[in-house]
N, C-alpha and C positions, 0 to 999 in steps of 0.2 A: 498520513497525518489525520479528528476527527476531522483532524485533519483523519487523521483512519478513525474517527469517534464513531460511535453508531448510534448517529441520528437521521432523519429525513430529516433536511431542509426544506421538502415543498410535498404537494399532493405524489405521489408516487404510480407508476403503473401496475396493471392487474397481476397481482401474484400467482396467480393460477399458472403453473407452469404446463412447459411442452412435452410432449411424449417421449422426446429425446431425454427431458433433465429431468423427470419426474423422480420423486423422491418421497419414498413410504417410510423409510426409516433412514438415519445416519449410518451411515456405511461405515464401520469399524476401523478406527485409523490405528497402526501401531508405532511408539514409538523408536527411536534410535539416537544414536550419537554419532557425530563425528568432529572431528578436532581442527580448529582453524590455522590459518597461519601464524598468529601469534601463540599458539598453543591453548587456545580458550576452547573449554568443551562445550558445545552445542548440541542443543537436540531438534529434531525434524520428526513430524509426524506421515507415515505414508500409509497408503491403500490405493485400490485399483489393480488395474490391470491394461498392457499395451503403452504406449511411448511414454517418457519421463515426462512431467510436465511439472516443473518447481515454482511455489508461491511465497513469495517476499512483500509481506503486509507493512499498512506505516507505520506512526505512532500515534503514540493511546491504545494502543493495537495487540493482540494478540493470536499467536497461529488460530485459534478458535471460532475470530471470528469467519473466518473463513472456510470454515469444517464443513457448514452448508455446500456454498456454489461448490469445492472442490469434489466433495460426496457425488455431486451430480454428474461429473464427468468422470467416477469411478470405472463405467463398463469400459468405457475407450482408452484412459489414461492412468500412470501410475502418478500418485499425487507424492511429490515431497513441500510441507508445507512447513517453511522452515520459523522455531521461535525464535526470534531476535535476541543478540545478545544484552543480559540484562532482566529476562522477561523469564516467569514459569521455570521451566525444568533447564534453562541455559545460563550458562556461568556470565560471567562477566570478565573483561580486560582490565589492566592497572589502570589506563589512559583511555582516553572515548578520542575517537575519529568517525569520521563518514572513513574513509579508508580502509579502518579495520573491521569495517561491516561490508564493504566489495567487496574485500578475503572472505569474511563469512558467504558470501552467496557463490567468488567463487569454487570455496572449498565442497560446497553442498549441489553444484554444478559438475565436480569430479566426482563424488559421491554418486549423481544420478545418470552420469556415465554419458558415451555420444550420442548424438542426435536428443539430448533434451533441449523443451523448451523452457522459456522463465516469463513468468509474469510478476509484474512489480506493480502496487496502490501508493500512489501518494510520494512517501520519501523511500518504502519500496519501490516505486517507479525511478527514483535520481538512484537508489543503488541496482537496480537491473541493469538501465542504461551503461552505469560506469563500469558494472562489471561484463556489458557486452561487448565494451571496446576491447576488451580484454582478452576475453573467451567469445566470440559469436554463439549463440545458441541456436537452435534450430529454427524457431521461430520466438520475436518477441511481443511480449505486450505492455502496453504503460496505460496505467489506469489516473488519469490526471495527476503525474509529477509538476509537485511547484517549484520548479525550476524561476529565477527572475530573469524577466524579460523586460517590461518598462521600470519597475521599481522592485528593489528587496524588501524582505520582511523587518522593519526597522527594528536595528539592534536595542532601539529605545524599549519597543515593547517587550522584549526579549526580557531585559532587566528589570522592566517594570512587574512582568510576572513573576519575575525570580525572587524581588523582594517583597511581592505581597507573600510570596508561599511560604518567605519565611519569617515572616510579622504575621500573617493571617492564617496561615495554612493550605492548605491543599486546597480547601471547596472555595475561598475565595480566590486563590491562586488559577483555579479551571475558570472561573467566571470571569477574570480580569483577560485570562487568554481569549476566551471567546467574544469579547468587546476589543480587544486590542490586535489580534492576530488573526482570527479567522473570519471572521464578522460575515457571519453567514446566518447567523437566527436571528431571527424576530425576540425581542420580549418574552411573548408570550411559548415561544417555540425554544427558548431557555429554558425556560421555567421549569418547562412541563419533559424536559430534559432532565432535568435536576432532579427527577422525579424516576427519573428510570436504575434500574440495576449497573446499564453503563455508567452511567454517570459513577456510581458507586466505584465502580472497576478502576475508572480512570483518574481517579484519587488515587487511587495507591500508586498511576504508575508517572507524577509530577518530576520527580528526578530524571529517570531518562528522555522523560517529554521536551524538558529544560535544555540538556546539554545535544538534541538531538535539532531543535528547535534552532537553535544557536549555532547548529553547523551548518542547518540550510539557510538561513540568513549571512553567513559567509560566504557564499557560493557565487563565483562570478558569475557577472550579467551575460545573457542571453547562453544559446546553446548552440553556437557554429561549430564551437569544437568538436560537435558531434556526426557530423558530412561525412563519415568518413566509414562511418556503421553501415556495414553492407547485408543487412540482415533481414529478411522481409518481419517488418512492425506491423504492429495494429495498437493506433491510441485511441485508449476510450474517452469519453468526454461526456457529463450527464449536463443534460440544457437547464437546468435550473443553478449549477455551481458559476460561482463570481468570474467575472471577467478576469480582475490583473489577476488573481492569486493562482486562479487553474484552468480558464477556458484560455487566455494568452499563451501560457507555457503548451499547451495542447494541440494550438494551432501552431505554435513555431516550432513543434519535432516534426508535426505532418509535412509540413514546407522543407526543414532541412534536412530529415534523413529520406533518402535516398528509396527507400524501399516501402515508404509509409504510404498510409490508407488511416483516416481516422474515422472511428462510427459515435455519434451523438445519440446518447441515451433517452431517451422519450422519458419526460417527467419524474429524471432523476437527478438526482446532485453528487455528493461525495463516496459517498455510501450506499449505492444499487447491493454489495454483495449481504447488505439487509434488509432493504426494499424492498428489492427484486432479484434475489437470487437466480432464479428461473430464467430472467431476459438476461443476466452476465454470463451464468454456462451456458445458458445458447450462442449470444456473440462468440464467445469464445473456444465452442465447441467448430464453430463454422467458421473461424478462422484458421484452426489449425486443421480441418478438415477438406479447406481448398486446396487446391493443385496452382 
């Protein structure tokens, strides 16, 4: 979710990256297809080289913004960095579910063959998870999924955005979400959002945002049902993102699955892999690189 936007919400850590993520140029992704369960053609972007490692971004989202951090882990890992269905070069379903998006991640999981792992941001973190109960992957990661734990994302606002988008349109439609559902900026940390080429982006992409929106607000309360994932995790969490919406869902996978470890981002929020891409391929280069 910006919830996969790409904005900082606060001051950010030094970008200067590690030796290990260093990055002179974007490293050459090529595309692909493959076909879900429902029969919906998808595309995934890959490069690299050494163990599969597949990326499931949220919404407002697309495989791009993620081209950075994954480019960084090109020497060690083969990246599949899947577009969402709906989004760029991927088709679309008759009907929208959270459902039909686990099949896509784990269609593109048989694609990148055994022992991959999966990393999920946001409501790609609620579809990693569901498709690990599924399929285990080698190793997971969840980059603060809003899972509800003391409250859901009320269906009110849900609707309220849906009718300003379509009396007002899109840009008031982004700004009623960001007062009503994510409430993570300042004023002036809006504003000056509205100002950037994201913001542009994620005008175009209010439809899927809406019915995507609307199926994580249907999502029962808390996450026990998840005990049962025996898969060694790593959830991310940046110290500056909101309590109920994504620092609570972050602490309650740590606690309930079984295999978990969570690391807190130093002076990040929702979106480190814009910030700081350099500190997220590191975290994440040194989780899957533990024994």
């Amino acid at each position: 979710m910006v919830l996969a936007g790409c904005v900082s919400t606060s001051g950010t850590a030094p970008r200067e990256p590690s030796d290990r993520t260093a990055q002179k140029e974007p490293a050459a992704f090529t595309q692909h297809r493959f076909t879900s369960a429902d029969g919906t053609s998808l595309a995934y972007f890959r490069n690299g080289e050494g163990p599969a490692l597949v990326w499931i971004c949220g919404t407002l989202s697309t495989w791009a913004d993620w081209r950075d951090v994954a480019s960084r882990l090109s020497s060690r890992f083969t990246n599949f960095v899947l577009e969402r269905r709906g989004r760029g070069a991927s088709a679309d379903g008759a009907a929208y579910a959270l459902e039909r998006e686990v099949e896509d991640v784990l269609a593109l999981m048989q694609e990148a063959g055994p022992g991959a792992s999966l990393f999920g941001h946001s409501l790609g973190g609620i579809l990693a998870l569901e498709a690990a109960v599924r399929r285990p992957p080698a190793r997971l990661m969840l980059y603060e999924p809003p899972f509800p734990i003391s409250q859901r994302i009320a269906r009110e606002a849900v609707e309220l955005v849906r009718t300003t988008w379509k009396r007002e349109g899109p840009d008031a439609a982004l700004v009623a979400a960001q007062h009503h559902i994510f409430r993570m900026l300042t004023p002036e940390q809006l504003e000056a959002f509205r100002q950037t080429p994201q913001w542009a982006k994620q005008l175009g992409m209010m439809e899927t945002f809406l019915r995507e929106i609307g199926a994580v607000a249907d999502l029962p309360m808390g996450v026990e049902r998840f005990r049962a994932v025996d898969t060694s995790t790593l959830v991310l969490l940046g110290d500056q993102s909101p309590q109920v919406l994504l620092a609570e869902p972050a602490h309650a996978l740590a606690n309930v699955l079984p295999h978990a470890s969570i690391r807190v981002l130093p002076g990040q929020g929702h979106v480190a892999h814009v910030s700081a891409p350099a500190l997220l391929a590191r975290e994440v280069e040194d989780f899957l690189s533990a024994r």
